[in-house]
C-alpha positions as CSV (number, residue, x, y, z in Angstrom):
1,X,-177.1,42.4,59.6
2,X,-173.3,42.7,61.4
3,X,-174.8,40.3,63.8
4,X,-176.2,38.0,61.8
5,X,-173.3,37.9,59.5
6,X,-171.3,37.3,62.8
7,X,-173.4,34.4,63.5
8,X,-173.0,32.7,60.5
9,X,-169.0,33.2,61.2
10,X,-169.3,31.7,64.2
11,X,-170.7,28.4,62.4
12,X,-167.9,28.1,60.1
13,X,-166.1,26.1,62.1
14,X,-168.3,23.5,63.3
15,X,-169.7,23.5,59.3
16,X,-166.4,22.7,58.2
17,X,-165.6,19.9,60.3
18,X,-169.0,18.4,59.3
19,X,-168.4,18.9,55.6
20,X,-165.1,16.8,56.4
21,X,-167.0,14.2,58.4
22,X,-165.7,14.7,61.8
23,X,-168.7,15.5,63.4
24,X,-172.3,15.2,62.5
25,X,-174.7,17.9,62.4
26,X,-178.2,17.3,63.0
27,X,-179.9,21.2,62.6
28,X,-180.3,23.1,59.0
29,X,-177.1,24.0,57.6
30,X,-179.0,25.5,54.5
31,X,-179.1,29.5,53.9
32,X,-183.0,29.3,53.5
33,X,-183.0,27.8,57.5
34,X,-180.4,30.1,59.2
35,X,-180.1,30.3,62.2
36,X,-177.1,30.3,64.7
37,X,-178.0,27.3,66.9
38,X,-176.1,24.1,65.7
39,X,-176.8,20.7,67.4
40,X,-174.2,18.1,67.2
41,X,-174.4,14.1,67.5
42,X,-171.3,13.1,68.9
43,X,-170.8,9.5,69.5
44,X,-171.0,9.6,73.2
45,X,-173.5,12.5,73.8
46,X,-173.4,12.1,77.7
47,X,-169.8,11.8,77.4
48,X,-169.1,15.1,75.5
49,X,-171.7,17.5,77.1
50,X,-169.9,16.9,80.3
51,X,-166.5,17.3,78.7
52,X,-167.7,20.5,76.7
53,X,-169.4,21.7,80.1
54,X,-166.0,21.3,81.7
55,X,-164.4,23.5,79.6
56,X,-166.3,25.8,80.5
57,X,-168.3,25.8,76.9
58,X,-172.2,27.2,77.4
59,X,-174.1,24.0,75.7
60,X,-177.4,22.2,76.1
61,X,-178.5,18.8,75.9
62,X,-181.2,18.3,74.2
63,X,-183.1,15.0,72.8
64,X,-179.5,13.4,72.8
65,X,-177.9,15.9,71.0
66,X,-175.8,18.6,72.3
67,X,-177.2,22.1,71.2
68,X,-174.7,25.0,70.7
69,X,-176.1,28.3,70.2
70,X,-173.0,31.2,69.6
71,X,-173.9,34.3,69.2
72,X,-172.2,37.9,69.1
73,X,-170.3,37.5,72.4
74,X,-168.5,34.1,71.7
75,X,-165.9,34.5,69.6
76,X,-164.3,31.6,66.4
77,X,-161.6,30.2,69.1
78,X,-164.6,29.1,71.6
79,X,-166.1,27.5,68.5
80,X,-162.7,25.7,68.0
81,X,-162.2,24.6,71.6
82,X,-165.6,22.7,71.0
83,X,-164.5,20.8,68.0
84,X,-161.1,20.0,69.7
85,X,-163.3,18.7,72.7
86,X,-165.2,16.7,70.3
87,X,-162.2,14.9,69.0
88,X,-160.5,14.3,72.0
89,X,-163.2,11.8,72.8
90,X,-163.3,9.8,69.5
């Protein structure tokens, strides 16, 4: 339950920036769909995976999104440096 409650933590970030429309979310963001993997639609996919991967930020791409997966070990400022990554490219 810590974990998963860590998890969710981690999301905040990256939930709040979509709930202000600076990045779009394409996974669940419901409580009935948890999960800790958020995948992001920036809009220059290639682009920001390389940037992200750069700075050193453990990502995926996947079907031209960019799949972020935090769990226990990552910590809220790792989450941050991912959304400030983001908007340096827009």
């Amino acid at each position: 339950d810590r974990i998963a409650a860590q998890n969710r933590k981690l999301r905040e970030p990256l939930l709040d920036a979509a709930g202000r429309g600076e990045i779009e979310i394409s996974s669940p963001t419901d409580p009935c769909h948890d999960s800790s993997i958020v995948c992001v639609n920036p809009d220059h996919v290639a682009e920001s995976f390389l940037q992200l991967k750069k700075s050193s930020v453990i990502c995926a791409l996947r079907e031209g999104r960019i799949r972020i997966s935090p769990h226990c070990y990552n910590t809220v400022g790792e989450m941050e440096k991912v959304l400030g990554v983001l908007e340096s490219l827009k």
